[in-house]
C-alpha positions as CSV (number, residue, x, y, z in Angstrom):
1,X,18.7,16.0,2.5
2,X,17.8,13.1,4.3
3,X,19.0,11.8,7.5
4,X,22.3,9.4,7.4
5,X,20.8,7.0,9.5
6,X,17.5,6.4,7.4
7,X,19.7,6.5,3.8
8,X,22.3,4.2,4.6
9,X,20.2,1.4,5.5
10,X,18.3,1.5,2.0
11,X,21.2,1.5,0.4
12,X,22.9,-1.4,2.2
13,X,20.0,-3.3,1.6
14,X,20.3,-2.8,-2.6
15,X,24.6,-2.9,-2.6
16,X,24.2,-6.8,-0.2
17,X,22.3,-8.0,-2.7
18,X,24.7,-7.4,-5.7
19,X,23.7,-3.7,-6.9
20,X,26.3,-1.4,-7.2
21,X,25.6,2.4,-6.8
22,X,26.0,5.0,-9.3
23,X,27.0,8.1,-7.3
24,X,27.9,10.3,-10.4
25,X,26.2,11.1,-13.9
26,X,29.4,10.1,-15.6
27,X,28.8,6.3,-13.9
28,X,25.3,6.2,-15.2
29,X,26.4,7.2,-18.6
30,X,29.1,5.2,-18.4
31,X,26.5,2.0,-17.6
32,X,23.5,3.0,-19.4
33,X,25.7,3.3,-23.0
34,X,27.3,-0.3,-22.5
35,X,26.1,-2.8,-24.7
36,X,23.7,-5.1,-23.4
37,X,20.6,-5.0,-21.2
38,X,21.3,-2.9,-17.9
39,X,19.0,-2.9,-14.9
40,X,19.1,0.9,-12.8
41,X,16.9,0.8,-9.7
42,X,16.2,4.2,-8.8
43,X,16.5,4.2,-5.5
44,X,14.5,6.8,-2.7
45,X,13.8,6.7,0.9
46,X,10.1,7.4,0.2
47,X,7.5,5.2,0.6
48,X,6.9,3.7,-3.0
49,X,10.3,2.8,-2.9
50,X,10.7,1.4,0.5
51,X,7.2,-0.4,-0.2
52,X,7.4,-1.9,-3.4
53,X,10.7,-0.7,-5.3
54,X,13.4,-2.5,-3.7
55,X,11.5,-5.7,-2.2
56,X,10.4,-6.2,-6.2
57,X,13.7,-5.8,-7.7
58,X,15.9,-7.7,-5.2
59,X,12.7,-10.7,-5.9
60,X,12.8,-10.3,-9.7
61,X,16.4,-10.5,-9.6
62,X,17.0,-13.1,-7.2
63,X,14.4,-15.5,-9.6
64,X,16.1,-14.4,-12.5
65,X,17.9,-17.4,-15.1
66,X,19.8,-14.4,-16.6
67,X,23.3,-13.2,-15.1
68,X,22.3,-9.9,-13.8
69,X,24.5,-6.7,-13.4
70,X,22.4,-4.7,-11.5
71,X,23.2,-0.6,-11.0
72,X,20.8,1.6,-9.3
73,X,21.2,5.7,-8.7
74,X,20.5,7.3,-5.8
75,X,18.8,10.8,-5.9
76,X,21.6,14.1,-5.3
77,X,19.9,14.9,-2.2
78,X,20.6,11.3,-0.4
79,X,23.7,10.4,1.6
């Protein structure tokens, strides 16, 4: 499990920018069997994700034309 204190933080930085977490398998079934087109970020602390993961989703979705509802998981192990 991963420090608190370095989880948070990644987190925060995905949920101020409009994501909303999916804590639970039932929310990610729940989202992933909606109609539509769904966005999941899968979100880590390592550094793939804190390198390229999150800076290029918050930039594909902040130049986006669509309306996006985005939803990203975070692994069992995190905070």
């Amino acid at each position: 499990m991963y420090p608190e204190e370095i989880v948070l933080p990644m987190k925060a930085e995905l949920t101020d920018n409009g994501f909303e977490d999916l804590d639970t398998p039932e929310l990610v079934d729940e989202y992933i069997n909606k109609e539509g087109t769904t966005l999941v970020m899968i979100n880590s602390v390592c550094g793939c994700s804190a390198g390229s993961a999150r800076p290029g989703v918050l930039m594909a979705v902040a130049n986006s034309n669509k309306k996006t509802i985005c939803r990203f998981e975070t692994y069992p192990t995190d905070v």
